[in-house]
C-alpha positions in Angstrom: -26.8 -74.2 119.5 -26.2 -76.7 116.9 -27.8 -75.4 113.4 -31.0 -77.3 111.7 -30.0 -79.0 108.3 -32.8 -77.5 105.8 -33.3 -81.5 104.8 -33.5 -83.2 108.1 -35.4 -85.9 106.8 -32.8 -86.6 103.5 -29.7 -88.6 104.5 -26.6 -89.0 102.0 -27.6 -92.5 101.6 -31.2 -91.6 100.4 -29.6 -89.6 98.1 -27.6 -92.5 97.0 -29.9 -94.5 96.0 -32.2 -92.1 94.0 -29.2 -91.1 92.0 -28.3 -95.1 91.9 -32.3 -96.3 90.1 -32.5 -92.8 87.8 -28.7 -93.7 86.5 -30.4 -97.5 85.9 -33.5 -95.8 84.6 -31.5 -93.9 82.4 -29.4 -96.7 81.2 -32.7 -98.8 80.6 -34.1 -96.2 78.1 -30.8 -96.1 76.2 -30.9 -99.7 76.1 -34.1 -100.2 74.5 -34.2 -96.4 72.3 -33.9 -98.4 68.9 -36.3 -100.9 69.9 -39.1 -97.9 71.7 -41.0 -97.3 68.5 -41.5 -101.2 67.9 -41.8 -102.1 71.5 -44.8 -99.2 71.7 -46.5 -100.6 68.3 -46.4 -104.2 70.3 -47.8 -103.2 73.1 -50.7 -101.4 70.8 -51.4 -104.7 68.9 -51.5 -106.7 72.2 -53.5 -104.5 73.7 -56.0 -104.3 70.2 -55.6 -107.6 69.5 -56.7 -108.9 73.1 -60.5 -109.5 72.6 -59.6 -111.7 69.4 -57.4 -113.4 71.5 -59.3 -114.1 74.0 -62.5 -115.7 71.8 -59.2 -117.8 70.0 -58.5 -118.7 73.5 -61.6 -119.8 74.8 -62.8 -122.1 71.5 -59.0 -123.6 72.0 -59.8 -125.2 75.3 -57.7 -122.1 77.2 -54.5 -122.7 75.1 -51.9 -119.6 75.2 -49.8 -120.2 72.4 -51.8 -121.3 69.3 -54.2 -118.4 69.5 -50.9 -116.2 69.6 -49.7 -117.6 66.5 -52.6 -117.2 64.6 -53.2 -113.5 65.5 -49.6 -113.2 64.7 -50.0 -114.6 61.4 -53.3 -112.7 60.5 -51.3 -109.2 61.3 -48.4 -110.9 58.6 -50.8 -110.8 56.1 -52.6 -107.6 56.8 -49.4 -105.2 57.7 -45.8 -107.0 56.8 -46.5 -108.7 53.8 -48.2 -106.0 51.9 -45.5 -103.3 52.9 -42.9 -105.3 52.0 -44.6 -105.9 48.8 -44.6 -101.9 48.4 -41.0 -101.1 49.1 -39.9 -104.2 46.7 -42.2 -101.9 43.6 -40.9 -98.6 44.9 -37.7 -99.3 43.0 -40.0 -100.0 39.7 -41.9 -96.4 40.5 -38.7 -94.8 38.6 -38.7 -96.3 35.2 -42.8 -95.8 35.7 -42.4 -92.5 36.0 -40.0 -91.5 33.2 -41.8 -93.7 30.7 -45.3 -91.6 32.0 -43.2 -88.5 31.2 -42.8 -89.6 27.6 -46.1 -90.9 26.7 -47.8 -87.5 28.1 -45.7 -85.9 25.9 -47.7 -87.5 22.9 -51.2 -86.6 24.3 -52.9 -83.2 23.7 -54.9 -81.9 26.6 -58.8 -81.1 25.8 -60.0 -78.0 26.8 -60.6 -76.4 29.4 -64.2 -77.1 31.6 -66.3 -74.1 31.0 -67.0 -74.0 34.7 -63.3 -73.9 35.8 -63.4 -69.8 35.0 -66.2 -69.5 36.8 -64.3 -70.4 40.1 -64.2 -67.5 42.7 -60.7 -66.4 43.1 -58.7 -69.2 41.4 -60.8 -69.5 37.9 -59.1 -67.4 35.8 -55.3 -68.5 36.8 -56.1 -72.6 36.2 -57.8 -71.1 33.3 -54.6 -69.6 32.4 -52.5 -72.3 33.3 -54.5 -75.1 31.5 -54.4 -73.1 28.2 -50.8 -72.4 28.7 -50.4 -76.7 29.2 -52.4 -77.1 26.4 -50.5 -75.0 23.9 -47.1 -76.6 25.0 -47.7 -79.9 26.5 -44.2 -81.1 26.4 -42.4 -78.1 27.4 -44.7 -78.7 30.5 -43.4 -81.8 30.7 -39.9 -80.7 30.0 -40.3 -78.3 33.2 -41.5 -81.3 35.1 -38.9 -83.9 34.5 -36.6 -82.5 37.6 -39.6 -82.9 39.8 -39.8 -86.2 38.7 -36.0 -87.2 38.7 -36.8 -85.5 42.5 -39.4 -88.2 43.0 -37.5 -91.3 41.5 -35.1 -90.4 44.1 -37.3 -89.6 46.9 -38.5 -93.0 46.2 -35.4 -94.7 46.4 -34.5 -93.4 49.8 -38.1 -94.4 51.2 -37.1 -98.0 50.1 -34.6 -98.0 52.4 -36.7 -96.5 54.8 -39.6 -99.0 54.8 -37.2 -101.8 54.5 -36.4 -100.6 58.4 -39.9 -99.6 58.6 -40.9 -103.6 58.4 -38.4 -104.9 60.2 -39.9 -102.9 63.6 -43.0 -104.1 62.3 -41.8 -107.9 62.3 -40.2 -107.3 65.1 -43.1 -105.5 67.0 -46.1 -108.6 65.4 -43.4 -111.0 67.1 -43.0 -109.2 70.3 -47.2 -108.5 70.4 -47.6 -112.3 70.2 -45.5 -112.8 73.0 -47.6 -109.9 75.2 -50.7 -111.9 74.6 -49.2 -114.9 75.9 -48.1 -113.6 79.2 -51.6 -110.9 79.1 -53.2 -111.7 82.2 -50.2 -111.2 84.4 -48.8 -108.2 82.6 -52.4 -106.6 82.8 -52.0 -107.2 86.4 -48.8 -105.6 86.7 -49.9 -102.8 85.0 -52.5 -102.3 86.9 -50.9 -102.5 90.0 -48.6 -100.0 88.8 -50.7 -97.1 88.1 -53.0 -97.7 91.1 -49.5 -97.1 93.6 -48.9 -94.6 90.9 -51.9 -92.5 91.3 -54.3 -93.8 93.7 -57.2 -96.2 93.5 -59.2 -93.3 91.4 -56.6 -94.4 88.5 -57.6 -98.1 88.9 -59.7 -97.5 85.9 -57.2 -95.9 83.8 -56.2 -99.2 82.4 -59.1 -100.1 80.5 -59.8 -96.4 79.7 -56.6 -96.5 77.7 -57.4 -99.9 76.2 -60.6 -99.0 74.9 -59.0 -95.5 73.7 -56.5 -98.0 71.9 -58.7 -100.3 70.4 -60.9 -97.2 69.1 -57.9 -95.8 67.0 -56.4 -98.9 65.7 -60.2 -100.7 64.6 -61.7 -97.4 63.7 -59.1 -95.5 62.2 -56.2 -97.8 61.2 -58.8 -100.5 60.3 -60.9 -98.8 58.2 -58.0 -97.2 56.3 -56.5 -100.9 56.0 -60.1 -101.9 54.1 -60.0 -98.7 51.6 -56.6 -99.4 50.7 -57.5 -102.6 50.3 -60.1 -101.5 47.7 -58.1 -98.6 46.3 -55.2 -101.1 45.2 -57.6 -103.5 43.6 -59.4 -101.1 41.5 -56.1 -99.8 40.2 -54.1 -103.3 39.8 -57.4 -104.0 37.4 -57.5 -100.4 35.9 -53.2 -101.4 35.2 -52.3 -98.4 36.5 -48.5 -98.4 36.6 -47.4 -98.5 40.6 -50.4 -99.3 41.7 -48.9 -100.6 45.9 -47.0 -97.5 45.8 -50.2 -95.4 45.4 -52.3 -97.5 48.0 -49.5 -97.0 50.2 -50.5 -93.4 49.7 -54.0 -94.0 49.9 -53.5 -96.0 53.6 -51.7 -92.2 54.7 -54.5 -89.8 53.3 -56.7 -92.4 54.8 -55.1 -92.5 58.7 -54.9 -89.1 58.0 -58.5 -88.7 57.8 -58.4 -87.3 54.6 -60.8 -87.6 51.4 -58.8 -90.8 49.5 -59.9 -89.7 45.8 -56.8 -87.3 46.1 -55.1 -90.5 44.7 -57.5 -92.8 43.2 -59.5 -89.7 41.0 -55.9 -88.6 39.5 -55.1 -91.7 38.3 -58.2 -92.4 36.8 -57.9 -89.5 35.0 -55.1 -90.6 33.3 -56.5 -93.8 32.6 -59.2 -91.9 30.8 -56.6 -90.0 29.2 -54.8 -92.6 28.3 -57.4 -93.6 25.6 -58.7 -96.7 28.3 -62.2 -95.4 28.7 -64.3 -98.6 30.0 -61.0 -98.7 32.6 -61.6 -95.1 33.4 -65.3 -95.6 34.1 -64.8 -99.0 36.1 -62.2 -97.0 38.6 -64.1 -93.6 39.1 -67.6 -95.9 39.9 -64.9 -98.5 41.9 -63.8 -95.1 43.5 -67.0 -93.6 44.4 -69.3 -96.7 45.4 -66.5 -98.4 47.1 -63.2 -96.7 48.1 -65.0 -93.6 49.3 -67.7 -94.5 50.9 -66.7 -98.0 53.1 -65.2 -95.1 55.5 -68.8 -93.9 56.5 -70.1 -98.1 57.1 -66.9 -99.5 58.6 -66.2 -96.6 60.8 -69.5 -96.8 63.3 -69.6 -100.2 63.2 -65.4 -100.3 64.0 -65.6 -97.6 66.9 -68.1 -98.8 69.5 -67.3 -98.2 72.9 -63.8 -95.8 72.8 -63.8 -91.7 72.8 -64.6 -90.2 69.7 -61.1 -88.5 68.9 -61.0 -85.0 66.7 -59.9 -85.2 63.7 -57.2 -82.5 64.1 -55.5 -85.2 66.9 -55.7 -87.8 63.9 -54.4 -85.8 61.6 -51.2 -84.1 63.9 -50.8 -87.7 64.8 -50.2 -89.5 61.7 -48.1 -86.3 60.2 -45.9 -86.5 63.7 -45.9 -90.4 63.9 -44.7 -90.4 59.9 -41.5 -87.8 60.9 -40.6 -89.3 64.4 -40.7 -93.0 63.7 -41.0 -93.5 59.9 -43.7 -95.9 58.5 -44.6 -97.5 61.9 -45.6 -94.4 62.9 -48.3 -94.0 61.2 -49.8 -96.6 63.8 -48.0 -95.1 66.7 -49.1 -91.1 66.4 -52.2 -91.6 66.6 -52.6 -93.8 69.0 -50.5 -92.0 71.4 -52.2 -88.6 71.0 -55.7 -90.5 71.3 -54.1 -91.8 74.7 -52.6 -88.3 75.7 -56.3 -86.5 75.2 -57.8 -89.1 77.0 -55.7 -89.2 79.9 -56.0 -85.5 79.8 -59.7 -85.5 79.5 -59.7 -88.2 82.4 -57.7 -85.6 84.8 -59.8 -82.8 84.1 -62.9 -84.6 84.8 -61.8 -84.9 88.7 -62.3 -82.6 91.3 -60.1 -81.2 94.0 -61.5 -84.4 96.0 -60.2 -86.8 93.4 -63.4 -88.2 92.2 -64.6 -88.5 89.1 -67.4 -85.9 87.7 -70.2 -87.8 86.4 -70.5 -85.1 83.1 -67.2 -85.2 82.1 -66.0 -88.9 82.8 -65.1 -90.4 79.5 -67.3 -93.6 79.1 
């Protein structure tokens, strides 16, 4: 009696062609690896963009390719242009820097708050440690002046590094204008896709993720767009030396979901210090009316109809997305984490039947 293959339903030829589309699927993704992290950042604009588009559209008389254009040229102006600005001054941060070494040098720092000692824990070393600065000022500075070589250097690199940064970005505005053209039918596709993917209870996965999307990139990336906005302009007036370089660290504490006066308080100090007092003033009220507290209008007003994402996601997110993809991820982390949980969340909301639960269905 003739013995029962363990695969009788698996044929060499079946075999074959598995092997044959994950060798082409394989070769696909090596293909377009330099081109994923820009390709991804389109698709996120397209996707964010899309309502815009769509009213651009409709006031056109239902023309495709002028509404493209002009949300093509808005993102120019609001991401491009203004990193491009930045990595043309990061070269100018050195020569900053070392001259900020040498005027310090000339200052003597006041004393010391009477409240800093009072400080559980910490009070009495920064009380140490601000005497010992104020006894020897420049052989602080002194100690410093590897740090900052470290720095000029640091910043030089980065140059090169958002120089790449904006060409994805160019690249990924150019390729989002072209999504928008040909929307409908790739929204169809896409749809189409996941529902033989997983099932008509993922036919609403689609606009679950978009709305996840467009929750991240208006209420986070936006809003953090808008304070750097206002952090840059209160230090170009307040002529603080490197002023894009510092919003473009102001736009990463911001994504990051962090407090932005860990730039825009230092350098008002040293404005103040400095011997520019009115200057001083203007920034920390610019800092405090404006800069720090447009987060708490723009951000409810921004996020409207997407899941509330932790702030730990935002946070891992940006970190992650800086590492992996450079300065284009700081859009990308987040956004794809934000998509993760909510897919996640989605999943977990179903039962063994697969149908949604009403409590836990993401709205």
């Amino acid at each position: 009696m003739a013995r029962r293959s363990a695969f009788p339903n698996i044929s060499i030829i079946s075999v074959s062609r598995i092997a044959c589309v994950a060798l082409l699927v394989l070769a696909c993704l090596k293909v377009i690896q330099p081109f994923l992290g820009a390709l991804t950042w389109a698709a996120i604009i397209a996707i964010s963009a899309w309502p815009v588009y769509c009213r651009l559209r409709k006031r056109l008389g239902g023309r495709k390719k002028i509404p493209a254009l002009l949300v093509v040229l808005a993102l120019s102006l609001a991401l491009a242009i203004p990193i491009g600005l930045m990595g043309m001054t990061l070269a100018d941060t050195i020569p900053s820097l070392t001259s900020l070494a040498h005027d310090l040098a000339g200052f003597r720092l006041p004393d010391a708050p009477a409240s800093l000692q009072t400080l559980p824990l910490i009070g009495e070393s920064l009380l140490k440690f601000w005497q010992g600065v104020q006894t020897d000022l420049p052989g602080f500075i002194d100690k410093m002046q590897p740090i900052v070589n470290k720095v000029g250097m640091w910043a030089l690199s980065s140059g090169a590094t958002i120089g790449l940064s904006l060409l994805e970005i160019a690249l990924a505005i150019v390729v989002a204008g072209l999504l928008l053209i040909n929307g409908d039918n790739l929204w169809e596709t896409v749809e189409r896709g996941i529902v033989k993917l997983g099932g008509a209870p993922a036919g609403e996965l689609p606009e679950v993720i978009a709305r996840t999307i467009r929750s991240v990139t208006t209420g986070v990336v936006g809003t953090a767009l808008a304070q750097t906005f206002l952090c840059v302009i209160g230090l170009l007036i307040a002529r603080v030396p490197g002023a894009l370089v510092l919003g473009f660290v102001c736009f990463v504490v911001a994504v990051a979901q962090l407090p932005t006066l860990i730039v825009w308080l230092p350098a008002a100090a040293w404005v103040l210090y400095s011997g520019h007092t009115g200057l001083g003033v203007f920034l920390l009220v610019w800092g405090f009316l404006l800069v720090n507290t447009i987060d708490n209008v723009l951000k409810p007003l921004l996020i409207s109809q997407g899941a509330q994402m932790p702030l730990s996601v935002i946070f891992i997110g940006v970190i992650g997305g800086l590492i992996a993809w450079g300065v284009i991820g700081l859009f990308i982390g987040p956004t794809l984490l934000a998509v993760g949980l909510t897919l996640l969340r989605h999943w977990l909301a179903q039962d063994d039947n697969g149908e949604d639960d009403a409590a836990g269905c993401p709205r």
